[in-house]
mmCIF file of the N, C-alpha and C atoms, coordinates in Angstrom:
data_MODEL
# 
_entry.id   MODEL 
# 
loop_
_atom_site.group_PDB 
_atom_site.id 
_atom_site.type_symbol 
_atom_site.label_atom_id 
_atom_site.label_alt_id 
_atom_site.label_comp_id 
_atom_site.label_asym_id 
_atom_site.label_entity_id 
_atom_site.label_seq_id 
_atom_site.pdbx_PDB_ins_code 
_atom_site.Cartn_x 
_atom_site.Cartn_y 
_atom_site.Cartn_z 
_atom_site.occupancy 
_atom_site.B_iso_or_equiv 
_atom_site.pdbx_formal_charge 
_atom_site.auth_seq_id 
_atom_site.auth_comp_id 
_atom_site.auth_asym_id 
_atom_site.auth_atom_id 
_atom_site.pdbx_PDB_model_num 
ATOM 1  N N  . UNK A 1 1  ? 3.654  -12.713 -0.712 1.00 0.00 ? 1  UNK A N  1 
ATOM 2  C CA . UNK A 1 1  ? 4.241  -12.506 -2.047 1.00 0.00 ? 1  UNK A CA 1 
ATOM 3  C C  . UNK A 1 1  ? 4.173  -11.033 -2.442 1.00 0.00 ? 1  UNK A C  1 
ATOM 4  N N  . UNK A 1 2  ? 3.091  -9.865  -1.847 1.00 0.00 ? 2  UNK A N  1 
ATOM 5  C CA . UNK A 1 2  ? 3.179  -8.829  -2.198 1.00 0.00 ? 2  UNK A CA 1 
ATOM 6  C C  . UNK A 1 2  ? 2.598  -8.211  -0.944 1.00 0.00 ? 2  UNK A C  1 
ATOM 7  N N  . UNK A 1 3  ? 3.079  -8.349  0.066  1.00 0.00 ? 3  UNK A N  1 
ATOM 8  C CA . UNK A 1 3  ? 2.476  -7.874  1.297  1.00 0.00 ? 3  UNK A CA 1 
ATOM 9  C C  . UNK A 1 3  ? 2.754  -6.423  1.176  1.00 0.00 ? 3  UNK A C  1 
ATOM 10 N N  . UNK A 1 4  ? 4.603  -6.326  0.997  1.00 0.00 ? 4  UNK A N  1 
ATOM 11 C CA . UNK A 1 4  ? 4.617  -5.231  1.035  1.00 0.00 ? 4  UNK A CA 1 
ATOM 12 C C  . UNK A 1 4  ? 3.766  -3.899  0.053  1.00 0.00 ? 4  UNK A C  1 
ATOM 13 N N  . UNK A 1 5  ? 3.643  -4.547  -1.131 1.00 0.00 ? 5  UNK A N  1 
ATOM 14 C CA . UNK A 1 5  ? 3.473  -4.255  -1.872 1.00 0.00 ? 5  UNK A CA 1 
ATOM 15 C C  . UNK A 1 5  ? 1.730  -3.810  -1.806 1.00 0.00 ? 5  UNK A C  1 
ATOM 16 N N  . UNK A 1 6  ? 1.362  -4.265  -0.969 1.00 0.00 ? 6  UNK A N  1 
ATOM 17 C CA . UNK A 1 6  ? -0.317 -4.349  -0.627 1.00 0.00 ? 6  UNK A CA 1 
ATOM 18 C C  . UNK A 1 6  ? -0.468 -3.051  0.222  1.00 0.00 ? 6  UNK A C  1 
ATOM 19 N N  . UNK A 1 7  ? 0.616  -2.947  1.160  1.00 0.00 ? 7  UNK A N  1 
ATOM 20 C CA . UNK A 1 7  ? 0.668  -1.764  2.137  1.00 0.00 ? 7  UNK A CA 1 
ATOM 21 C C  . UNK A 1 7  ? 0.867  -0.794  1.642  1.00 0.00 ? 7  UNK A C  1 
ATOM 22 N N  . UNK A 1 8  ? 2.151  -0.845  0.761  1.00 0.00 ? 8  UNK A N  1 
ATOM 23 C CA . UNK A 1 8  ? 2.155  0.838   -0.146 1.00 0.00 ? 8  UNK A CA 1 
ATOM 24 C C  . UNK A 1 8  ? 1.054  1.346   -0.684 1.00 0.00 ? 8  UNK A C  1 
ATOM 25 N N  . UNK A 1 9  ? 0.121  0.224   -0.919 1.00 0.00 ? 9  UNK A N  1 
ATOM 26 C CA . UNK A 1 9  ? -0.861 0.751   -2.263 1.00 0.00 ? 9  UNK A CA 1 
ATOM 27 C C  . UNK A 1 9  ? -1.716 1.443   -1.323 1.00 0.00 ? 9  UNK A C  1 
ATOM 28 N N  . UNK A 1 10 ? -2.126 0.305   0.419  1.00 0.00 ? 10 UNK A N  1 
ATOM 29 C CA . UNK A 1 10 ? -2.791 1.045   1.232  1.00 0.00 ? 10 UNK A CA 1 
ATOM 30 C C  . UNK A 1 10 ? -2.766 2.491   1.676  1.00 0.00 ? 10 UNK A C  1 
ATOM 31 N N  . UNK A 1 11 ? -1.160 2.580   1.347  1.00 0.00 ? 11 UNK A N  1 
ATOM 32 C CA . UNK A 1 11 ? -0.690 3.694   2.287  1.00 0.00 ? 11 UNK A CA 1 
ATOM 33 C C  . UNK A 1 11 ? -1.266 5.017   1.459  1.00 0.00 ? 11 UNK A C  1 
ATOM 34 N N  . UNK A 1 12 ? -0.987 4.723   0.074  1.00 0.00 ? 12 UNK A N  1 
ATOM 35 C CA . UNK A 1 12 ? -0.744 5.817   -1.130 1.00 0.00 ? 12 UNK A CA 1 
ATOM 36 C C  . UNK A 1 12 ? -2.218 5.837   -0.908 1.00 0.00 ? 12 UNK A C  1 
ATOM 37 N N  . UNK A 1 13 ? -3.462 5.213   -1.027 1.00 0.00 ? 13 UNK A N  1 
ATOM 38 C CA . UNK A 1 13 ? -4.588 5.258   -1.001 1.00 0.00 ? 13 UNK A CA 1 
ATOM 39 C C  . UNK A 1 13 ? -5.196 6.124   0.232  1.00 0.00 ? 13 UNK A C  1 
ATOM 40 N N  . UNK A 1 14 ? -4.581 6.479   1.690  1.00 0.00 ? 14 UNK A N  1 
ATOM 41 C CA . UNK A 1 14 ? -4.502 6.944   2.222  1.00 0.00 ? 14 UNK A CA 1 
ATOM 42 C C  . UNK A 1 14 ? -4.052 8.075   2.308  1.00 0.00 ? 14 UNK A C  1 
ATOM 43 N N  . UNK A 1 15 ? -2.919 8.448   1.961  1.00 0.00 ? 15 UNK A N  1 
ATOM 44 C CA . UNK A 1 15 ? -2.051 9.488   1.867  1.00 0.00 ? 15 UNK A CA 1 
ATOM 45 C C  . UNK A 1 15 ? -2.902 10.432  0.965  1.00 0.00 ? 15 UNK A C  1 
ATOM 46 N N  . UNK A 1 16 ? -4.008 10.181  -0.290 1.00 0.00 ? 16 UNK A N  1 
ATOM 47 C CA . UNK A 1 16 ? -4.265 10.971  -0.793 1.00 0.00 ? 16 UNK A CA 1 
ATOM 48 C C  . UNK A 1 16 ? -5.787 11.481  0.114  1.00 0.00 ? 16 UNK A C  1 
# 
């Protein structure tokens, strides 16, 4: 339901 939505957050959490 928000997988993708789980990954961006991972990603952005990463990215910084």
């Amino acid at each position: 339901v928000g997988e993708l939505q789980k990954i961006l957050k991972e990603q952005q959490k990463l990215k910084k």
